[in-house]
C-alpha positions as CSV (number, residue, x, y, z in Angstrom):
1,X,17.5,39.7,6.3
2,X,20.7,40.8,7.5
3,X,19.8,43.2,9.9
4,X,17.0,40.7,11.3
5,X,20.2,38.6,12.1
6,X,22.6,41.4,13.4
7,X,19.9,42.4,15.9
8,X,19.3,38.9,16.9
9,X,23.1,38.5,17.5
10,X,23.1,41.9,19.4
11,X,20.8,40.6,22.0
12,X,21.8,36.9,22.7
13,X,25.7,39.0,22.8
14,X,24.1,40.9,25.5
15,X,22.0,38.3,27.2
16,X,25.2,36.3,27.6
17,X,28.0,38.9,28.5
18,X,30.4,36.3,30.0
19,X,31.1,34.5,26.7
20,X,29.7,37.1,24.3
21,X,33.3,36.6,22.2
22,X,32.6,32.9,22.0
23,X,29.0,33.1,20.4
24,X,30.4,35.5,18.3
25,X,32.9,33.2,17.0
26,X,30.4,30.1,16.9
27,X,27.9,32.3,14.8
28,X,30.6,33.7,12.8
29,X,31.8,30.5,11.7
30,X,28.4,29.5,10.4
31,X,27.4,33.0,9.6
32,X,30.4,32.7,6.7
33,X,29.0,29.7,5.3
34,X,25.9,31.0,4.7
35,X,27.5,34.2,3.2
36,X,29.4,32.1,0.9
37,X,26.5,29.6,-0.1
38,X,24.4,32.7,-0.8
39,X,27.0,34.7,-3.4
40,X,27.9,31.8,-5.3
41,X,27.0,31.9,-8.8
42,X,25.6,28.3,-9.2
43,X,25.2,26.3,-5.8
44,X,23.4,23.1,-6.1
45,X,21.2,21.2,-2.8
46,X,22.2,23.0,0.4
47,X,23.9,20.6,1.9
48,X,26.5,23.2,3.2
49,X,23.6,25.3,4.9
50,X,22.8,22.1,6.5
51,X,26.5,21.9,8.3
52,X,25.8,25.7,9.0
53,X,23.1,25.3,10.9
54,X,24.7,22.2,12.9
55,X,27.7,24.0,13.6
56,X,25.8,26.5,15.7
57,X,23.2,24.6,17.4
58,X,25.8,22.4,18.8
59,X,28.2,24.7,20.1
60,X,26.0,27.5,20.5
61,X,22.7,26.3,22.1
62,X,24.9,25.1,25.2
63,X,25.6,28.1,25.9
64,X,22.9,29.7,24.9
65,X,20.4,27.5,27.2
66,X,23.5,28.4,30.0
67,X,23.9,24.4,30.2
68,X,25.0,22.8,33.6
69,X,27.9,21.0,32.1
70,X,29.5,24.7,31.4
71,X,28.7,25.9,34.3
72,X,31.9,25.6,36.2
73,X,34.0,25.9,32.6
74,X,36.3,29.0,32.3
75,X,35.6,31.6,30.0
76,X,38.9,30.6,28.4
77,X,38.1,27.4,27.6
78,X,34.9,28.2,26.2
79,X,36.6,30.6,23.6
80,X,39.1,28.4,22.8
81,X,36.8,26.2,21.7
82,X,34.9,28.4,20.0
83,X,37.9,29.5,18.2
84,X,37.8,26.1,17.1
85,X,34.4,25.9,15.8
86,X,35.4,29.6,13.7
87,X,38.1,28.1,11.8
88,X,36.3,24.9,10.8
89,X,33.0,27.0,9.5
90,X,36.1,29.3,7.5
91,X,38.1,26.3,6.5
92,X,34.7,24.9,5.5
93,X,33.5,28.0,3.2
94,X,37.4,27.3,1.3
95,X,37.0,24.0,0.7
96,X,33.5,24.6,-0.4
97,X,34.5,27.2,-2.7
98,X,37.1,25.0,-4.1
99,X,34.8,22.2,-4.8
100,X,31.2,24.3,-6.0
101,X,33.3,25.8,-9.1
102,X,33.7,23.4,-11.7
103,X,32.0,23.4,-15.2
104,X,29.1,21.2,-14.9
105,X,29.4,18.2,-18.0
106,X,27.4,18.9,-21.5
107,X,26.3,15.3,-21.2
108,X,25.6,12.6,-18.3
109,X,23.6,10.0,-18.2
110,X,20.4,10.6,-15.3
111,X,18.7,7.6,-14.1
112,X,14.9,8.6,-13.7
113,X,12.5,6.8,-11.6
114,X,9.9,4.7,-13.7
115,X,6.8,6.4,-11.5
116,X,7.2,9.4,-12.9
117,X,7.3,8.9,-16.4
118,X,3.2,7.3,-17.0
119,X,3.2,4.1,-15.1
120,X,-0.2,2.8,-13.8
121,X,-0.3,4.4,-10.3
122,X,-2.4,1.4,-8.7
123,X,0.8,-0.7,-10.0
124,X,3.0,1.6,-8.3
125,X,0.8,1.7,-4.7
126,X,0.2,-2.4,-4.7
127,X,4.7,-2.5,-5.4
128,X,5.1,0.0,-2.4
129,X,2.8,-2.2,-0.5
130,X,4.9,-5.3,-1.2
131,X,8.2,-3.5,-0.5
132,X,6.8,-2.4,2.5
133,X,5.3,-5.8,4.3
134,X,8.6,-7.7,3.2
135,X,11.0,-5.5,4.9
136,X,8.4,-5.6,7.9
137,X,8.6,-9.5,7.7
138,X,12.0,-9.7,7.8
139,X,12.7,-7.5,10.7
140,X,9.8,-8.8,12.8
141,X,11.2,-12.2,12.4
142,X,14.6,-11.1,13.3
143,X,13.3,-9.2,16.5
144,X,12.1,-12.7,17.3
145,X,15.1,-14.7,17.3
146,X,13.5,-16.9,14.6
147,X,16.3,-16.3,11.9
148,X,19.2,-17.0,14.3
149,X,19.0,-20.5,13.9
150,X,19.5,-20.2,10.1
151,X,22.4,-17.9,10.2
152,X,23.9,-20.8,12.1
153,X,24.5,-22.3,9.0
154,X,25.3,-19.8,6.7
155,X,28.3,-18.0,6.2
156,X,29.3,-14.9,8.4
157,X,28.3,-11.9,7.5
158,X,25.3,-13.3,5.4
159,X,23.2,-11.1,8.1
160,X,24.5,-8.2,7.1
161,X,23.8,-9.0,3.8
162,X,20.0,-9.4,4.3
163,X,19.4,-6.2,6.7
164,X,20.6,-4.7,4.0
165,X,18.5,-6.2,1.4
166,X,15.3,-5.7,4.3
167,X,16.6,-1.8,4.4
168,X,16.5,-1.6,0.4
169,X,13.1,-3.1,0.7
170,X,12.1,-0.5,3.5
171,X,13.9,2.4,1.2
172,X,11.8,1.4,-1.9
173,X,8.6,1.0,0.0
174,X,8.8,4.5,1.8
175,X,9.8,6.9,-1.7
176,X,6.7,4.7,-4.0
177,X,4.3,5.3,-1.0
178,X,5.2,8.6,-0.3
179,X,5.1,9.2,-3.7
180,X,1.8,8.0,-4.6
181,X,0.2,9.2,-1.1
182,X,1.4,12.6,-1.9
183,X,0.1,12.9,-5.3
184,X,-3.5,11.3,-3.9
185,X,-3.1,8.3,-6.4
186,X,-4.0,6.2,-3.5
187,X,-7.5,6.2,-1.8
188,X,-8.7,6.6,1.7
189,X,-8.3,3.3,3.2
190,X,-5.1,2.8,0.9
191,X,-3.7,5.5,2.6
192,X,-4.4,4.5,6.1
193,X,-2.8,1.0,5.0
194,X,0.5,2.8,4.0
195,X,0.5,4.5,7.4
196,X,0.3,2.1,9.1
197,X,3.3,0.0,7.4
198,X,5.1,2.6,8.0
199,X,5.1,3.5,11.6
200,X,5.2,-0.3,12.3
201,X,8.5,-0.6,10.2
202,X,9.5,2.4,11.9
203,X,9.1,0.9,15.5
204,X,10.7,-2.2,14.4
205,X,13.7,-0.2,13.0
206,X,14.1,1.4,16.2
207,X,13.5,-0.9,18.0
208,X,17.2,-1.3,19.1
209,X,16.8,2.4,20.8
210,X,18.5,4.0,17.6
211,X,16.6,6.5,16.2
212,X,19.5,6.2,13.2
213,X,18.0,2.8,12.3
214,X,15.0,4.5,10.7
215,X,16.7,7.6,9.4
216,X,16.6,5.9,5.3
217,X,12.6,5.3,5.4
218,X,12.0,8.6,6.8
219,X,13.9,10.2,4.0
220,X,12.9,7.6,1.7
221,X,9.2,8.5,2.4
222,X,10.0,12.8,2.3
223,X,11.3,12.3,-1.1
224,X,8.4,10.7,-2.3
225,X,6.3,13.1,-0.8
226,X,8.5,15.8,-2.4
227,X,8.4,14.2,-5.9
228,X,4.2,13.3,-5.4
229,X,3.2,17.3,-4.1
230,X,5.8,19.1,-5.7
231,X,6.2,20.7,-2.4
232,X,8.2,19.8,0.7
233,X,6.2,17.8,2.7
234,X,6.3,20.2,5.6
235,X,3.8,18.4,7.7
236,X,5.3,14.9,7.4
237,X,9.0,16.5,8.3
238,X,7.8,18.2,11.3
239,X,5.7,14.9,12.6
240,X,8.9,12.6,12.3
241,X,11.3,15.4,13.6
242,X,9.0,15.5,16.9
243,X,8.4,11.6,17.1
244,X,12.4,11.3,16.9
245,X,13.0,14.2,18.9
246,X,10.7,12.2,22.2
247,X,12.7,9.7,22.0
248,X,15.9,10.8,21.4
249,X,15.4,12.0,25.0
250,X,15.9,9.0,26.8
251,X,17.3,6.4,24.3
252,X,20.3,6.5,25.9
253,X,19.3,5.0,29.1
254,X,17.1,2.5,27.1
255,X,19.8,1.2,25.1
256,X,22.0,1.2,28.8
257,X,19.1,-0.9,30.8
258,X,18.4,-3.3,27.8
259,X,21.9,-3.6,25.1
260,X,23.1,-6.8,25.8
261,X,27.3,-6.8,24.9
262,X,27.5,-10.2,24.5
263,X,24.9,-11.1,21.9
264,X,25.2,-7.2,20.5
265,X,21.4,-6.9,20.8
266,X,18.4,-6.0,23.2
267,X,17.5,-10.1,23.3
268,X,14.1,-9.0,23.3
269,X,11.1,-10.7,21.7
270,X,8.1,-8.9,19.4
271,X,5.8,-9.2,22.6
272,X,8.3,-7.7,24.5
273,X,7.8,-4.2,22.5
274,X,4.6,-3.0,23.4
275,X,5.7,-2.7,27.2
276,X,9.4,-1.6,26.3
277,X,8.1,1.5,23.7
278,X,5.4,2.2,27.1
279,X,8.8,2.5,29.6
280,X,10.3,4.5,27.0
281,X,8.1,7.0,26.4
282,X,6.9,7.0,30.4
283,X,11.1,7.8,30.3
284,X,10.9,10.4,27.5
285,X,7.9,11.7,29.0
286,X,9.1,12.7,32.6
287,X,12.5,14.3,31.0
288,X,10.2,16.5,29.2
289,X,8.1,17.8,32.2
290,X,10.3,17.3,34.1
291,X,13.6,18.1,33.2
292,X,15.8,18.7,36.7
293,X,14.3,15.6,38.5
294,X,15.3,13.1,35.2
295,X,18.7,14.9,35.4
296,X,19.2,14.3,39.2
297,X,18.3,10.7,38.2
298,X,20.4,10.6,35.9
299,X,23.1,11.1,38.0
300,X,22.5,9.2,40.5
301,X,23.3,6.7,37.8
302,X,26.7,8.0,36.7
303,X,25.4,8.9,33.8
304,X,23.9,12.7,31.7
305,X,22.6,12.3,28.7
306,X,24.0,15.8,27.7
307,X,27.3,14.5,28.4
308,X,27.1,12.6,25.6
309,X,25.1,15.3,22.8
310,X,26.8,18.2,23.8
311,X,29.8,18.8,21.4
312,X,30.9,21.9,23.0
313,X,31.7,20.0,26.3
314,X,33.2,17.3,24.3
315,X,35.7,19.7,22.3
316,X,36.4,21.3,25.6
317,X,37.3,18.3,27.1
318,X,39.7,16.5,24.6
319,X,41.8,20.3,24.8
320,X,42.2,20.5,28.0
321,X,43.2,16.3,27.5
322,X,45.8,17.9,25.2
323,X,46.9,21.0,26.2
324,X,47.0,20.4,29.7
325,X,47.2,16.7,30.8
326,X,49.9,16.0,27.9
327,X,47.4,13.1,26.3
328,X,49.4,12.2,23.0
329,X,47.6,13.2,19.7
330,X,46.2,10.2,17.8
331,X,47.9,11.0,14.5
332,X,45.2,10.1,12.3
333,X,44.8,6.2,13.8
334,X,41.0,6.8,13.7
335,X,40.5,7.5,10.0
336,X,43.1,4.8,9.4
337,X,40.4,2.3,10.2
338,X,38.1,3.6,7.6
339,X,39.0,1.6,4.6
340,X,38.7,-1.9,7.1
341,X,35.2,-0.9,8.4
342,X,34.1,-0.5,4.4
343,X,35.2,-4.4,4.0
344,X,31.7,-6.8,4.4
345,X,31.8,-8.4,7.2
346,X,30.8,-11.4,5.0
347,X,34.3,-11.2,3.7
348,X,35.9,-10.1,6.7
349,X,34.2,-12.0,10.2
350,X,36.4,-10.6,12.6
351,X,36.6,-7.3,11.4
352,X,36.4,-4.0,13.6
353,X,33.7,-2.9,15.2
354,X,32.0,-0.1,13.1
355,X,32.3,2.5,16.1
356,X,36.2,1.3,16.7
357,X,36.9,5.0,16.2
358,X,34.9,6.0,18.6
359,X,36.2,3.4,21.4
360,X,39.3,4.3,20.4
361,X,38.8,7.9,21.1
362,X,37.4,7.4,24.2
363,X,39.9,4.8,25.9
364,X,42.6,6.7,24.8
365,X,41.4,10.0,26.4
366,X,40.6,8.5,29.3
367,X,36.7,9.0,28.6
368,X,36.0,5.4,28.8
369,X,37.3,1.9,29.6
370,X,37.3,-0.3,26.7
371,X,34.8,-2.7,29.1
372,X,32.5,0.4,29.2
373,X,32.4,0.9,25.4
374,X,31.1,-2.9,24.8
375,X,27.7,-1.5,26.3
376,X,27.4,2.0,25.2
377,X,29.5,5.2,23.7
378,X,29.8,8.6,24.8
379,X,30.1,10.7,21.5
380,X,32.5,12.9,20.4
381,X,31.7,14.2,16.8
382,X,33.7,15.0,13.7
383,X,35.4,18.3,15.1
384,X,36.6,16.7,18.2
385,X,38.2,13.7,16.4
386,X,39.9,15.7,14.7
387,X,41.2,17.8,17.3
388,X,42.1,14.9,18.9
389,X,44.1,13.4,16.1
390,X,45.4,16.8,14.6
391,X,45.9,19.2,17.3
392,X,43.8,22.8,17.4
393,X,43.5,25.1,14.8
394,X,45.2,22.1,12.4
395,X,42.2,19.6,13.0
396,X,39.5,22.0,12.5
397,X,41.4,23.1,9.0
398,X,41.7,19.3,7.6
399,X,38.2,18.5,8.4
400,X,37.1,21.9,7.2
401,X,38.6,21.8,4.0
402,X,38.3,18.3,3.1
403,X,34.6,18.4,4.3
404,X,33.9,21.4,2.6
405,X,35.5,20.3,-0.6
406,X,33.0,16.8,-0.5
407,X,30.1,18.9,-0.4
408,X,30.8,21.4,-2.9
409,X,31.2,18.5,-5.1
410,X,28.3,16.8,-4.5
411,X,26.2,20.3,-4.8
412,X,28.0,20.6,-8.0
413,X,27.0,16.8,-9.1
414,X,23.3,17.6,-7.7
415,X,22.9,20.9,-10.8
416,X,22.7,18.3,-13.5
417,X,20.3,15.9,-11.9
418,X,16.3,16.8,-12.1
419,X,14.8,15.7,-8.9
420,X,12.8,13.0,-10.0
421,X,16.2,10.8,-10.7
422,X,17.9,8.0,-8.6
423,X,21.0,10.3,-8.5
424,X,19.1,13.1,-6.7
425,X,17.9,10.6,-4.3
426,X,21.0,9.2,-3.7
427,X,22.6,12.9,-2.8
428,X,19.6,13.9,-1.0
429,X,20.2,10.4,1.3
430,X,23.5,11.8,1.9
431,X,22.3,16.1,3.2
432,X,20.0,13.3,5.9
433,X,23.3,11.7,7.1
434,X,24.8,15.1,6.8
435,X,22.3,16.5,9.4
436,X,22.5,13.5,11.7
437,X,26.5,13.7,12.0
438,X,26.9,15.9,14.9
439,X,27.3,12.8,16.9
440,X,29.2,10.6,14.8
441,X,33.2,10.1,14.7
442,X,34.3,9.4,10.7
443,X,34.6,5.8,10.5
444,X,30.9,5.7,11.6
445,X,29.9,8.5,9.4
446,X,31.4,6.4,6.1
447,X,30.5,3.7,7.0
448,X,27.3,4.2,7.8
449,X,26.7,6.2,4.7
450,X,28.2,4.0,2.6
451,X,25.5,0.8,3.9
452,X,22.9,4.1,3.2
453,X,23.7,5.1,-0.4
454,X,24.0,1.0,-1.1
455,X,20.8,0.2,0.1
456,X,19.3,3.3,-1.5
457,X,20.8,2.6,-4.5
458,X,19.9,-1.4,-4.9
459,X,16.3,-0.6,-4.1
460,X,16.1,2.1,-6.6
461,X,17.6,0.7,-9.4
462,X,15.2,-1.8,-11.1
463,X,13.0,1.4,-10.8
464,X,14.7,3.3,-13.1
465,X,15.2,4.6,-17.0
466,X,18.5,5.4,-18.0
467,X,18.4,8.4,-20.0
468,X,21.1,11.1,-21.7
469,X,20.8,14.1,-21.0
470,X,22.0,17.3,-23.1
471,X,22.5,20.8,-21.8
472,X,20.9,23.4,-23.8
473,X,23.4,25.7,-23.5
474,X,27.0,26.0,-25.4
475,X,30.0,25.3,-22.8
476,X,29.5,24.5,-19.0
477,X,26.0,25.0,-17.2
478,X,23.3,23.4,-15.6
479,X,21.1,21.6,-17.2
480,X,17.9,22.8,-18.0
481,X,16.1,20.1,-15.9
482,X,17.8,21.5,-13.1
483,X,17.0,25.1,-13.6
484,X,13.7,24.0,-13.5
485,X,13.5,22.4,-10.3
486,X,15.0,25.9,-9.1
487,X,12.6,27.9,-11.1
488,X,9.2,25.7,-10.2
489,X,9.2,26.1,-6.1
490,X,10.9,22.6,-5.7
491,X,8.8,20.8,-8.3
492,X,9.6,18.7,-10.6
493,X,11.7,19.0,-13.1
494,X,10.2,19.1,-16.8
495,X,12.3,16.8,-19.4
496,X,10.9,18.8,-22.4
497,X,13.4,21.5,-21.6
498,X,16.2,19.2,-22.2
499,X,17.0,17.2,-25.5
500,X,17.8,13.5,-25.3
501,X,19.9,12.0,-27.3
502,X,18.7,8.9,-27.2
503,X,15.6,7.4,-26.1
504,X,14.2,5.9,-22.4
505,X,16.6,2.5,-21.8
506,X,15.2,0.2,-18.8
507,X,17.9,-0.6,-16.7
C-alpha cells in the first residue's frame, strides 16, 4: 500500500517539476493524517480520513489539473501556501492524537432506533411515507408563496422554526425508507413510490441552487441503506455524488441570474421549476462538454466559477493581501460572531446574516463590496479564515489543533455507539458536513451544523429506545457493540454481546 502511493507521488512529482515541493507538502500534510489514523490503537468513524482526503484535493488537484487561475502564480507563492496546508494536516494529526486517547466510559446510555429492534416493517414503510409527503408539502407550498401570507402574522423567526421542523420530517423520511428499501421490506411498486418522494424532495430542496439544502436527506437515506443492507450503499452514494456533482457545475451562475437580495429568495413559483432545472442542466451540460467555451463565458461575465471552489487560489490570495499589501489581520472578528449566529432568529429578528463571516472576509480583503455579497459569495474556506484572522503558520496551527482535537473526540464518542443508534446517526450527520466544508468559513460551518444535528436529532427521537449499555470488559474499552460493527464488514451491531442493565425504555 505504501509503495503503491510512493510511486504514485513519484510520478505526479515528476509530471509537475515546477511545483514538485509544493505537492509534496500538500500530500504530506494529508499523507500524516492518514499515518496517524492508521497506528492508533482504537480510532472510531474516520472522520479525520475524511479531512485528509479534502486537504489534498483542494490544494492539490489545482495544480495537479495545471489550473488557469495558477497559471501566472509564482512558484513561491504556491509553496508558501502549501507550506500552509503542511502544517494544518501536522497540527491536525496533534490535535487528533490529543483528542482519540481517552478511556471510553464503562456505561452510557445508547438511544437505538425502534426499526431495528422487531417492529412491523409495513408500519415502518407507511411512517416513512408520511414523513416523506409532509416535508414535500411544506416545501412545495413554500416554493409557491402560499405560506408568506401566514408568516405575516406570526412572529419572526416562526419560519425558521418550521423549515426546520419540514427538514426533520425530510430527515426521518429518508433513514425509515432507506432503511426498509435496503432491507427489501418494501415491494416493487412501494419502492418506486419511495423514489420518487425522494428525488421530488430533493429538487424542491435545491431548488434554491444549493446543493447543501439536500445534503441531511441524502445522508439521512445512506444511513438507512447502511443499517437495511448491512453494507454501504455503494450504488446509492455514487448516484447522488454524480447528480450533485452536474450541478454543482453551474449553480453558481443559477443562483447569480435568479437570487433575488431583497426578498432573500429565487421568487420563483412551483411551475417555474420544470423550465429553471431544463436551463440548469442545458448550463451544467455545456460546462461539461464543453469546458473552455463555458469558461470564456464565464468571463465575459466577470465571473469563474473556479474562482470561487478553488482553495488554493483563495489561500494565495489572502497572503499576498497580508504579506504584501499590508491588509490588517482580522484578529479573530469572524469566529466572534459564532455564538450570535447560534441565537434563533425567532428570538433574535435582526440578527446577522448566517454567512456574516464570510462578507466579512471578503469586504475586508478587498474581495468584495458589501453590495456584491447581498447577491452571492465568493468562498474562502476554513484554512484561509484563519489565515486571515491569525496570520501564516499561526492560523493553520489553531484550526489544526482545535479541529483535530473536535474530531478525535467525536471518533472517540462514535466507539461506544452500535450503528443502529441515534447517536451514530447524529455523528455520522456530522463526517457529511465534515466532507462539504471545504467551502465554508466557521460561522457557516456551526451554524449550519448545528440546524443539521437539531433537525436530525428532533426527527429521530420519538424513534428511539433508550437503553444502558455495559462494557464487557474491566477498565476502559469499547463496547462490544462497537467491536462488532468493526468485526461484521459494517453491519450491524449485535446487542447480545453487550449486557443491559436495565431493560428497553421508550423515550
Amino acid at each position: 500500500m505504501f509503495m503503491l502511493v510512493f510511486g504514485l507521488i513519484c510520478y505526479l512529482l515528476y509530471a509537475q517539476a515546477s511545483n514538485a515541493v509544493a505537492l509534496l507538502k500538500i500530500f504530506g500534510g494529508g499523507l500524516v493524517i492518514v499515518f496517524v489514523w492508521l497506528r492508533a490503537k482504537k480510532p472510531g468513524i474516520p472522520i479525520v480520513l475524511i479531512v485528509a482526503a479534502q486537504l489534498v484535493a483542494v490544494f492539490g488537484l489545482p495544480i495537479l489539473t495545471r489550473n488557469e487561475v495558477l497559471a501566472d502564480a509564482p512558484p513561491d507563492a504556491i509553496s508558501s501556501a502549501a507550506t500552509e496546508a503542511l502544517v494544518y494536516g501536522l497540527m491536525v494529526s496533534m490535535g487528533w492524537s490529543w483528542g482519540i486517547n481517552r478511556p471510553d466510559p464503562k456505561r452510557h446510555e445508547s438511544l437505538n432506533f425502534r426499526m431495528i429492534e422487531g417492529q412491523d416493517s409495513s408500519r415502518v414503510v407507511r411512517l416513512s411515507f408520511i414523513l416523506l409527503t409532509a416535508s414535500i408539502a411544506y416545501e412545495a407550498l413554500f416554493s409557491a408563496g402560499m405560506l408568506d401570507r401566514l408568516f405575516q402574522f406570526l412572529p419572526t423567526g416562526v419560519s425558521s422554526v418550521t423549515s426546520m421542523a419540514s427538514k426533520a420530517l425530510s430527515l426521518g423520511g429518508g433513514l425509515l425508507g432507506g432503511f426498509t428499501v435496503s432491507s427489501r421490506a418494501m415491494s416493487v411498486s412501494q419502492r418506486t413510490l419511495f423514489w420518487g418522494l425522494f428525488w421530488i424532495q430533493f429538487a424542491l430542496l435545491i431548488s434554491g441552487y444549493l446543493i447543501s439544502s439536500a445534503t441531511g436527506l441524502m445522508s439521512a437515506t445512506c444511513l438507512g441503506s447502511l443499517i437495511g443492507s448491512r453494507r454501504p450503499p455503494i450504488k446509492l452514494m455514487v448516484i447522488l455524488g454524480l447528480v450533485c456533482a452536474f450541478f454543482n457545475l453551474t449553480k453558481f451562475e443559477m443562483r447569480e441570474a435568479y437570487w433575488d437580495p431583497d426578498t432573500n429568495s429565487t421568487n420563483q413559483s412551483l411551475k417555474d421549476l420544470p423550465d429553471r432545472y431544463m436551463e440548469w442542466a442545458t448550463r451544467s451540460y455545456t460546462a461539461l462538454v464543453s469546458p473552455e467555451q463555458h469558461r470564456r463565458e464565464q468571463e465575459k461575465k466577470g465571473q469563474i466559477l473556479y474562482d470561487r471552489v478553488n482553495n488554493l487560489s483563495i489561500l494565495m490570495f489572502v497572503e499576498q493581501a497580508v504579506q504584501r499589501e499590508s491588509y490588517p489581520l482580522l484578529g479573530g472578528q469572524t469566529y466572534s460572531l459564532i455564538p450570535k449566529l447560534l441565537i434563533p432568529r425567532l428570538f433574535w429578528p435582526d440578527k446577522p446574516r448566517a454567512h456574516a463571516g464570510q462578507e466579512l472576509l471578503n469586504v475586508h480583503f478587498g474581495r468584495q463590496t458589501l453590495e456584491q455579497t447581498m447577491r452571492t459569495y465568493i468562498a474562502w474556506g476554513l484554512l484561509a479564515e484563519a489565515y486571515g484572522n491569525f496570520g501564516p503558520i499561526w492560523g493553520a496551527a489553531i484550526l489544526g489543533v482545535a479541529l483535530g482535537f473536535l474530531l478525535g473526540r467525536v471518533e472517540a464518542w462514535s466507539r461506544v455507539f452500535a450503528l443502529k443508534s441515534l447517536q451514530s446517526f447524529l455523528i455520522l450527520s456530522f463526517a457529511v458536513q465534515i466532507g462539504t466544508s471545504f467551502e465554508m468559513v466557521a460561522s457557516v460551518f456551526v451554524t449550519s451544523t448545528f440546524q443539521l444535528l437539531v433537525a436530525v436529532a428532533a426527527a429521530s427521537y420519538l424513534l428511539v429506545d433508550r437503553r444502558t449499555v455495559v462494557t464487557s470488559g474491566p477498565g476502559a474499552g469499547a463496547s462490544n457493540d462497537s467491536e462488532d460493527f468493526n468485526n461484521q464488514e459494517h453491519g450491524i451491531p449485535d446487542d447480545s454481546s453487550s449486557t443491559d442493565s436495565s431493560p428497553p425504555k421508550k423515550t
